[in-house]
N, C-alpha and C positions, 0 to 999 in steps of 0.2 A: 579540120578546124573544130576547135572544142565548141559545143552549141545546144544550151538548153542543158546544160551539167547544174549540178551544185557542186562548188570547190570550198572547203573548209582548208585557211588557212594561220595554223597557227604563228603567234608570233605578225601577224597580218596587220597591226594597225604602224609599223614598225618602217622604216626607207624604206626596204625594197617588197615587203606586201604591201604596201601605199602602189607604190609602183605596178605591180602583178595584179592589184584589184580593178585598177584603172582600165589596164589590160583588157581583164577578163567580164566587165562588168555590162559592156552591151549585151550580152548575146548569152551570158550566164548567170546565176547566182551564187555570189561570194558569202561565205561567213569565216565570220574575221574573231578567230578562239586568240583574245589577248587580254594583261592583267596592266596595259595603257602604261606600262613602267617609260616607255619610248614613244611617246604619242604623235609619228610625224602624218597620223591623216584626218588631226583633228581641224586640221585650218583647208584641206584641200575637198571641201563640198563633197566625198566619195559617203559618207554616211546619212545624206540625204536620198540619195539613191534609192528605188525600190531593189534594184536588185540585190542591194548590200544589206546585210545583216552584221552586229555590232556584238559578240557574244564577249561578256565580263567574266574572267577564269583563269584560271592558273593550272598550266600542264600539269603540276603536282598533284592535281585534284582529279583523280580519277571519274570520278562519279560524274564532273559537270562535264570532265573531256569526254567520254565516252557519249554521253549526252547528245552533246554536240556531232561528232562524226558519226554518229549511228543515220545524222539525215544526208552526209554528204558520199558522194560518185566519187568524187578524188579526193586527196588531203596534202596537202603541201606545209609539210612540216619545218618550219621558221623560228619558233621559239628558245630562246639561248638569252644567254649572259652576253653582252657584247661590251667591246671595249679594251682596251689592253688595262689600262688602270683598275676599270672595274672588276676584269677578272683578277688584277694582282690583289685587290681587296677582299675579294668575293670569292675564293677559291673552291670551299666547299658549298656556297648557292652553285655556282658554275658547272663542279661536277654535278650536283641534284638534277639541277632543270636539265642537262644533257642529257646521262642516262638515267634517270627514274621519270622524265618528263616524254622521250624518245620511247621507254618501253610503257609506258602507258597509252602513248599515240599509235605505235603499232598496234598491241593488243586489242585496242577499242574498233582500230580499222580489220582487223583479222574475225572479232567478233560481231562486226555490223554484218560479213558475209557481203558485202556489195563493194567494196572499195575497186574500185577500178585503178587504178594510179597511189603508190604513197610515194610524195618526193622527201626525200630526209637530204636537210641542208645541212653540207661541212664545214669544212673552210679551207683554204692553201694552208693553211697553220700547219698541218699535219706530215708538211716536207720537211717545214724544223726552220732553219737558220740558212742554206745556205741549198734554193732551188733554182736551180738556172735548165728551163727547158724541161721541168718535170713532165713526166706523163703518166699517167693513173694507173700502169702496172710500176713505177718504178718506187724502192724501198721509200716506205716510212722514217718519221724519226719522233722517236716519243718525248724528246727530252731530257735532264734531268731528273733525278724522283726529288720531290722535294721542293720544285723550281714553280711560283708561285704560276710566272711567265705559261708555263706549257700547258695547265690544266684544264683550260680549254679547246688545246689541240688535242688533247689524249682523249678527252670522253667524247670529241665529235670522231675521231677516227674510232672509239668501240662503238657508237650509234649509229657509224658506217658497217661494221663489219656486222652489229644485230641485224638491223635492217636487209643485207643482203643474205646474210644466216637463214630468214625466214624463208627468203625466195627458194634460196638449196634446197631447204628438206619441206617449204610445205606449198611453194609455188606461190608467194603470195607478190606481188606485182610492182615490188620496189625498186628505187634508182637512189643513188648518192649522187650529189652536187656538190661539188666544190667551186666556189666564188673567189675569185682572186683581184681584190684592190677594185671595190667598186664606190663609186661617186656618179651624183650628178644634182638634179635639181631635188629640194627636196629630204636631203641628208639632215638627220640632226646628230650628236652624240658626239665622238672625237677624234674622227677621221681627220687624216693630214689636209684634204684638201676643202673638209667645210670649214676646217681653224684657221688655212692659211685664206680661204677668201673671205671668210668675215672679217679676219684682221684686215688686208687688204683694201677693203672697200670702205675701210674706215680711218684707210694712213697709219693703223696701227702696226708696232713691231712684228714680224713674223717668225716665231720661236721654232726653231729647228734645234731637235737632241741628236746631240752628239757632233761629230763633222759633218754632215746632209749627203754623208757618199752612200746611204743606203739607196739601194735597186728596187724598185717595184715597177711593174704592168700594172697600167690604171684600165679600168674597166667603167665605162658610160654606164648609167642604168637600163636605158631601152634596152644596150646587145645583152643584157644579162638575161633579159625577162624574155627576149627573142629566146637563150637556153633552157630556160625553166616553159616557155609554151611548148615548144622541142621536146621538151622529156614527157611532157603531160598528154601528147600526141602521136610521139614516132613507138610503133612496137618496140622495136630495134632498144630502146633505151632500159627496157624493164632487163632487173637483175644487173644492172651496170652502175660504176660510178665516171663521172667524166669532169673533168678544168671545165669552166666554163670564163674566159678572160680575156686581153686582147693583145697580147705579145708585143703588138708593133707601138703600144702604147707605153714604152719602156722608158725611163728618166731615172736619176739621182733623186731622193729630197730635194737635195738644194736645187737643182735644177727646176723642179718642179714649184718649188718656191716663186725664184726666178722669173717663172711663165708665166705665175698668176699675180705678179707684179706687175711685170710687162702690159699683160691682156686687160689688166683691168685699170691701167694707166696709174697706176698708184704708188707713193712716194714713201711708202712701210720701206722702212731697213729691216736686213737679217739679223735675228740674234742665234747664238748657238750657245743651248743649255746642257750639260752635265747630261751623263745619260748616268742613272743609277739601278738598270734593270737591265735585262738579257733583252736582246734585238733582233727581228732578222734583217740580215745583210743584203743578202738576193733573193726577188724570188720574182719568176717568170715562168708562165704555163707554157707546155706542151699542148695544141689544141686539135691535134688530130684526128683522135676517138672522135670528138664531139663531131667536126667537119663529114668524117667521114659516116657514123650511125644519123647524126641530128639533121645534117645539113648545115650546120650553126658557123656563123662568119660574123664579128665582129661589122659593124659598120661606121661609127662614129670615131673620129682620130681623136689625137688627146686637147689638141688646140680648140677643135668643135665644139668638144664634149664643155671645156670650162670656159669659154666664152658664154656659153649657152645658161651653163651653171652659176657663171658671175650674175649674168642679165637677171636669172629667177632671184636672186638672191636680192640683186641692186631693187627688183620690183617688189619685194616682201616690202624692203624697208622703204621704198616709198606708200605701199599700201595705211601699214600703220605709222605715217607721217601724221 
């Protein structure tokens, strides 16, 4: 059990470092290296906290990131472009903050000489289009050259292959993560299922692209952060990439639609819009690495997870009633 660390987490004031800080904040010291572009911990009291530190910075900025990680034991590397739209906007911010933001968090933790732990976060993206039961040895797919879609799948799988690169030739103590369809309370930005419960809870239409027969494994936020304390603690994990997801959490869009209609009693029709951009169709982890190195078992079903998620969501908006 991590205790009495400092964990610098970049990208930290963001879903799931909101989440991780939460985590890790009795019993440790968090600093949180973000430039607030996603600010989902500005309303969740974690920056009151003594043990939380609020650092203003931008991965591109060598000088304040180095800064920063020179005080921390671990680094849990978060900082990214997120978004499918944003990245289709954003192609070269996208690739920058990946690789020149990822080789400057390395090098700053290489040159502190104390990092105990670098976690560099990827994403399922990097199976491509069509992942049914991936697992961490099986082929890549880069994409298209050209494809605005993929460029955030390519520079997190080469900030996968740096990161473990370091480990080969200099020993340095790194894991990849790959996160596969995470939601829960808490989410801001464009994920399918913060748009379809906010519509939801408001009787608004629920816009589903394309026909809603795309496949995804939805991941609760707790079982994620259960994988990221996992890697932050089991030896077994350094030098590895591992799915961190929940397979049995597996639905259609439209289905998924469907449930958060249902669950949260709500009278939103479906629409289905044009899709005018590349998609992926399936994609479902393989979770065995992680089971068998981590110990890491999903605990939350998909029905739990968004009931749970509707309720934070129904209590915001009566907060600011």
């Amino acid at each position: 059990m991590l205790e009495g660390q400092t964990i610098l987490i970049t990208g930290g004031a963001g879903f799931i470092g909101s989440a991780l800080t939460r985590r890790l904040c009795p019993k440790n010291r968090v600093l949180i290296f973000d430039n607030l572009h996603r600010n989902a911990i500005a309303h969740t009291g974690l920056l009151q906290n003594s043990n939380v530190e609020l650092i203003r910075g931008d991965v591109l900025d060598k000088a304040s990131l180095s800064a920063a990680i020179s005080r921390a034991d671990y680094v849990v590397h978060m900082a990214s472009i997120a978004g499918v739209d944003t990245v289709i906007n954003n192609p070269t911010l996208t690739m920058r903050v990946s690789l020149q933001g990822t080789m400057n968090a390395i090098e700053a933790a290489v040159e502190s000489g104390h990092c105990k732990r670098f976690v560099d976060f990827s994403t399922s993206e990097v199976f491509g289009q069509y992942a049914y039961k991936v697992a961490e040895g099986d082929v890549t797919s880069l994409g298209a050259v050209g494809e605005a879609r993929w460029t955030y799948a390519v520079s997190k799988l080469a900030t996968e292959h740096l990161a473990l690169s370091y480990y080969k030739q200099f020993g340095f103590p790194a894991v990849g993560l790959r996160p596969f369809n995470i939601y829960g309370p808490g989410q801001v930005g464009e994920g399918a299922v913060h748009h379809f419960i906010r519509r939801a809870i408001n009787d608004e239409p629920l816009q589903i692209h394309g026909d809603g027969a795309q496949i995804r494994a939805w991941c609760y936020i707790d079982d994620i952060i259960d994988g990221v304390i996992a890697v932050l603690e089991r030896p077994e994990a350094v030098g590895q990439s591992f799915n961190i997801g929940n397979p049995r959490s597996t639905v259609t869009i439209y289905h998924l639609a469907k449930l958060i209609v249902d669950l949260a009693h709500s009278k939103s029709p479906l629409e289905f819009l044009n899709i005018d951009r590349t998609d992926v169709e399936l994609r479902i982890p393989n979770i065995d690495k992680a089971r068998r190195l981590l110990g890491y078992e999903p605990k939350i079903n998909l029905e739990e997870g968004l009931s749970r998620t509707i309720e934070w969501y129904r209590q915001k908006d009566r907060e600011l009633a």
